[in-house]
C-alpha positions as CSV (number, residue, x, y, z in Angstrom):
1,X,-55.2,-21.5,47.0
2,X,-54.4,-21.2,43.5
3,X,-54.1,-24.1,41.2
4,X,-51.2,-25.8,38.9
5,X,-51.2,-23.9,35.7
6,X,-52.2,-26.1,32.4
7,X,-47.9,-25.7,30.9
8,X,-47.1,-27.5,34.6
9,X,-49.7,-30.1,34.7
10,X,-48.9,-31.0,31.4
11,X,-45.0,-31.1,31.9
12,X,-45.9,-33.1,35.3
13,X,-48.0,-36.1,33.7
14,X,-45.3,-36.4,30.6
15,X,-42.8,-36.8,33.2
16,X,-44.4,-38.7,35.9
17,X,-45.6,-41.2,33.1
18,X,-42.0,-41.6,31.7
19,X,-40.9,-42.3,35.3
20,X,-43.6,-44.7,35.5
21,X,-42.4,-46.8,32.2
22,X,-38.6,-46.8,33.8
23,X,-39.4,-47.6,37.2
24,X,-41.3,-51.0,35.8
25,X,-39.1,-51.7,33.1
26,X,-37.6,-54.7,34.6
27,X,-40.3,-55.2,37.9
28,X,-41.9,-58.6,38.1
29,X,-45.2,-57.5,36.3
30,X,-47.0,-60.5,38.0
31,X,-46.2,-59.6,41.9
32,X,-48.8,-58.3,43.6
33,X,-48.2,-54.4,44.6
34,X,-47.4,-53.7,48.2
35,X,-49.1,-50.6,48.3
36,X,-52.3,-51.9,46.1
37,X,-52.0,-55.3,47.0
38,X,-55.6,-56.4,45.3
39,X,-54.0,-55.2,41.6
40,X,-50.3,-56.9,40.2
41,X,-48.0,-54.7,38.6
42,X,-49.3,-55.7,34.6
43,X,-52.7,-54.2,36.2
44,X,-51.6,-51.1,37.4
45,X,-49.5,-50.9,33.8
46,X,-53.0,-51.4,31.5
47,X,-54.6,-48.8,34.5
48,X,-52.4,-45.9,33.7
49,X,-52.6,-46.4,29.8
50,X,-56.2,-46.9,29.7
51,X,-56.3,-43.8,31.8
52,X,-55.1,-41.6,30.0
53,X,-56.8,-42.4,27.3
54,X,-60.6,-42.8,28.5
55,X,-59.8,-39.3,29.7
56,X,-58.7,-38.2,26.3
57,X,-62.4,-39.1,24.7
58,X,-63.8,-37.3,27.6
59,X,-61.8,-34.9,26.3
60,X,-62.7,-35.0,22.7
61,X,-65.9,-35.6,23.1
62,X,-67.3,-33.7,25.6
63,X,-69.0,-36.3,27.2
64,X,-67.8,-39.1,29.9
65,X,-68.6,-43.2,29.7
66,X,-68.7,-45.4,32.6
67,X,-65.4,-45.8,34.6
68,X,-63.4,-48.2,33.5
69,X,-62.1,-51.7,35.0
70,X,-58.6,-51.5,35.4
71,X,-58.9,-55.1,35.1
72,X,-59.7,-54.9,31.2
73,X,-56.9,-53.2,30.0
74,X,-54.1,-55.1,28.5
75,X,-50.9,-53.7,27.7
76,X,-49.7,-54.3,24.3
77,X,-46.2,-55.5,23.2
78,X,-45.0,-52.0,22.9
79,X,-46.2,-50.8,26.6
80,X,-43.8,-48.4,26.9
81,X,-44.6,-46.3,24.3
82,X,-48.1,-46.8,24.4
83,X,-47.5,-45.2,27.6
84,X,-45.9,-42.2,27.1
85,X,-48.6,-41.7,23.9
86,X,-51.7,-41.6,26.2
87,X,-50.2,-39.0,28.2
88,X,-49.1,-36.9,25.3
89,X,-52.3,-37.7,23.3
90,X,-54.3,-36.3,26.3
91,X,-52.2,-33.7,27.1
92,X,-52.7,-32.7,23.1
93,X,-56.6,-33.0,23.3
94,X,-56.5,-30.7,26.3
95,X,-54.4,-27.9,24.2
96,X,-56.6,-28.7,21.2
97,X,-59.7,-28.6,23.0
98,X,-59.1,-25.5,25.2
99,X,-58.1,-26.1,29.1
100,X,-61.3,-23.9,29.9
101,X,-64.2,-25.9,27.8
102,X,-66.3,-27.4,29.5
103,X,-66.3,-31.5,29.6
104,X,-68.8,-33.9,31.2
105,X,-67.0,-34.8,34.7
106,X,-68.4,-36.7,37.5
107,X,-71.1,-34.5,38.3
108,X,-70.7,-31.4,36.1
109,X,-69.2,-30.3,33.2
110,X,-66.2,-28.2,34.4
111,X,-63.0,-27.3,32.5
112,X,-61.2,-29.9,30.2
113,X,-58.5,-29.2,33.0
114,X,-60.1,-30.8,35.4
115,X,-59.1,-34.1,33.8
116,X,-55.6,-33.2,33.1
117,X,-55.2,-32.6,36.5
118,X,-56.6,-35.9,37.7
119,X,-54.4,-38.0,35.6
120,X,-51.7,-35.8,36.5
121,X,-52.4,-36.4,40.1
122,X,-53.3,-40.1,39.6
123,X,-50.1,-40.9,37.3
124,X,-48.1,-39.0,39.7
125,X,-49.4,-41.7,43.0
126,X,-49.3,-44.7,40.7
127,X,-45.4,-43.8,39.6
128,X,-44.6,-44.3,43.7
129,X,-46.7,-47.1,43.7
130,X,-44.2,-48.8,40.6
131,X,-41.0,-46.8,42.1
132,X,-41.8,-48.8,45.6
133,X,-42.7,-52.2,44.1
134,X,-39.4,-52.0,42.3
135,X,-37.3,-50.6,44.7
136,X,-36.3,-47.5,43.0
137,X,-36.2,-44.1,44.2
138,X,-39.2,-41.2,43.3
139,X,-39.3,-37.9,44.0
140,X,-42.6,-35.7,43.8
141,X,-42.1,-31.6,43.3
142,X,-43.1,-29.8,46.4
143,X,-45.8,-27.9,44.0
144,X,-46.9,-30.7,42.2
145,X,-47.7,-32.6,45.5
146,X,-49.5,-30.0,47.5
147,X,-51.7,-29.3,44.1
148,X,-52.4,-33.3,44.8
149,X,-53.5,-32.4,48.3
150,X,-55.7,-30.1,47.5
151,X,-57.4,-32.5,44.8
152,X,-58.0,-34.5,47.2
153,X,-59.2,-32.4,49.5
154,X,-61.5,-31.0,46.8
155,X,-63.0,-34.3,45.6
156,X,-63.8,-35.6,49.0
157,X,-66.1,-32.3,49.9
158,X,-67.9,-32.7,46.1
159,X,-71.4,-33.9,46.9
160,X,-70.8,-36.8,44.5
161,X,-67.8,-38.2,46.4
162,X,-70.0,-40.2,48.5
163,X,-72.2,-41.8,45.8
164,X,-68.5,-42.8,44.4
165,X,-66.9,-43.7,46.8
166,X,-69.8,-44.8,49.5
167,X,-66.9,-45.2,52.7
168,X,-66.7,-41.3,52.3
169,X,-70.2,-41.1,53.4
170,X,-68.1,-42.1,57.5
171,X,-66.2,-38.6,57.2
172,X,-69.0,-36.4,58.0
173,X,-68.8,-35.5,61.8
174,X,-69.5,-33.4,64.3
175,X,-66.5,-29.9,64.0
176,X,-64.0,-32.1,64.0
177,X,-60.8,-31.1,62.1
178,X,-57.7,-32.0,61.2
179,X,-54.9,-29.5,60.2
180,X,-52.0,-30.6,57.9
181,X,-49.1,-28.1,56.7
182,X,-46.1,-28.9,55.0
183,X,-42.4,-27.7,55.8
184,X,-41.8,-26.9,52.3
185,X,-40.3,-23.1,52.0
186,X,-43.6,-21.3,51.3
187,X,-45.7,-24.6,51.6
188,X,-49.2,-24.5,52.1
189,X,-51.4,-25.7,54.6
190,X,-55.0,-27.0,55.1
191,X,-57.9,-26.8,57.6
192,X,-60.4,-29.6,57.2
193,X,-63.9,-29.8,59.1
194,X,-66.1,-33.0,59.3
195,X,-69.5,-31.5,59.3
196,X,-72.5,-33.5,59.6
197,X,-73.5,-32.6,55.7
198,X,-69.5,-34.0,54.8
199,X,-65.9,-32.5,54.2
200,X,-65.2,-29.1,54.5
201,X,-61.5,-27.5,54.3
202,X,-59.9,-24.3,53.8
203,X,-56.4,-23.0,53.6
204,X,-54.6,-21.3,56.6
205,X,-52.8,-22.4,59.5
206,X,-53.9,-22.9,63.7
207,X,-55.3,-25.5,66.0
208,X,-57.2,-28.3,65.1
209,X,-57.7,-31.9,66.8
210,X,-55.0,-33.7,65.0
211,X,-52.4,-32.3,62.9
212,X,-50.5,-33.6,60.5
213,X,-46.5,-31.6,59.6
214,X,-43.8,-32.4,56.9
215,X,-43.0,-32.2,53.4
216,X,-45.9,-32.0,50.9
217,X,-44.3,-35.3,49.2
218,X,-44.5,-37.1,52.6
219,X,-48.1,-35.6,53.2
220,X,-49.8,-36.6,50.1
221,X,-48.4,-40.2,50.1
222,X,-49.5,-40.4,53.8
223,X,-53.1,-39.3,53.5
224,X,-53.2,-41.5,49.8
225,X,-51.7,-44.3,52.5
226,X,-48.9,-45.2,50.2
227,X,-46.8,-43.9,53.2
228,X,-47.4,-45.6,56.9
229,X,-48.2,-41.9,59.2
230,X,-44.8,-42.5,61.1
231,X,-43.2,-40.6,57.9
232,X,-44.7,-37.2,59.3
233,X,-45.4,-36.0,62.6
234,X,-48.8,-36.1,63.6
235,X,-50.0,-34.3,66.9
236,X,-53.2,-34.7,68.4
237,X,-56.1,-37.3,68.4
238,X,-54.4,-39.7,66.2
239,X,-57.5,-42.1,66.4
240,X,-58.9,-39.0,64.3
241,X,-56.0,-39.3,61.2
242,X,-56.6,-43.4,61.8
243,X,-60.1,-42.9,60.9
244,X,-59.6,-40.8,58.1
245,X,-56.8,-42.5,56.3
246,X,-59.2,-45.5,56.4
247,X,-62.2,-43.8,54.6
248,X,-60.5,-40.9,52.4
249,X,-58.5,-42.5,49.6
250,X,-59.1,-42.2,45.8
């Protein structure tokens, strides 16, 4: 399953950032966020331009810091372009730097595309997160979405995944798997195994204990549970997917 290309990635976070700024322009920056109720809005702001920009000295320097609080950042007067200049000053480092050096990540160093790709994916989730607190409309590319699957997929069956994100750990399992496959014209589709050593997946189609069908926008915002599962159809053991969404988010 091939990957976004570094010219699409980097078109993708300049415009999901800009549809960021516009969906919050006139929100209520103090609500709390339906869809990350434990962060308001003015958190979720700083978040994305402090993002973008801890990634960028990853970037730069070859080396990564502690993770951030989203809770420190503070978006200055001029959020909105402060905005849209961490996303272009990261995808410049990325260009500058070369997409295939390697960077310090969250285990290993692997390519400075790596990052670009998980603010991409991250901006991309965070832009639905602004476009449903504000009651605006979002759309997410059928290409750009399933690429977001398959982060996800990928980051959950890294060793580290667990040590970050410890409720991981109560996805390893016995052979049981969950199949999900989008409707898109030429979409892709996944095969994931919970294994007793953690999360295993592959692409291709078939039988599995619970499946998971519609379009790769739907499917990503269902298994990032920014979407209730009633958006797609889901056939099997849905005490399986229940599990799942409940231990698998980013």
């Amino acid at each position: 399953m091939d990957h976004l290309d570094t010219d699409r990635l980097a078109t993708a976070l300049v415009e999901q950032t800009d549809a960021f700024v516009r969906a919050v322009a006139d929100a209520d920056w103090d609500a709390h966020l339906p869809t990350c109720p434990e962060w308001r809005l003015r958190v979720l702001v700083g978040h994305i331009g402090q993002e973008h920009r801890w990634i960028t000295s990853i970037v730069w320097n070859r080396q990564a810091d502690g993770i951030p609080d989203p809770h420190d950042a503070t978006p200055p007067a001029d959020w909105q372009q402060w905005l849209r200049r961490g996303a272009e000053d990261l995808v410049g480092a990325v260009r500058a730097t070369g997409p295939d050096t390697p960077v310090r990540t969250f285990d290993e160093p692997r390519p400075a595309k790596f990052w670009l790709r998980r603010a991409t994916h991250d901006t991309t989730v965070h832009r639905v997160d602004a476009a449903l607190h504000a009651g605006v409309p979002y759309d997410i590319a059928p290409d750009l979405a399933a690429d977001a699957i398959t982060e996800l997929l990928e980051f959950l069956a890294l060793p580290v995944a667990e040590a970050l994100r410890p409720a991981v750990t109560k996805l390893r399992g016995d052979g049981e798997t969950m199949r999900i496959t989008t409707t898109d014209a030429d979409g892709p589709a996944w095969l994931v195994i919970r294994t007793p050593d953690g999360v295993r997946w592959q692409p291709g189609r078939g039988p599995a204990d619970v499946e998971l069908t519609g379009s790769a926008q739907d499917l990503l915002l269902v298994l990032t549970r920014r979407l209730e599962p009633t958006r797609v159809a889901v056939h099997g053991e849905s005490a399986l997917l229940a599990h799942w969404l409940e231990h698998a988010s980013l």
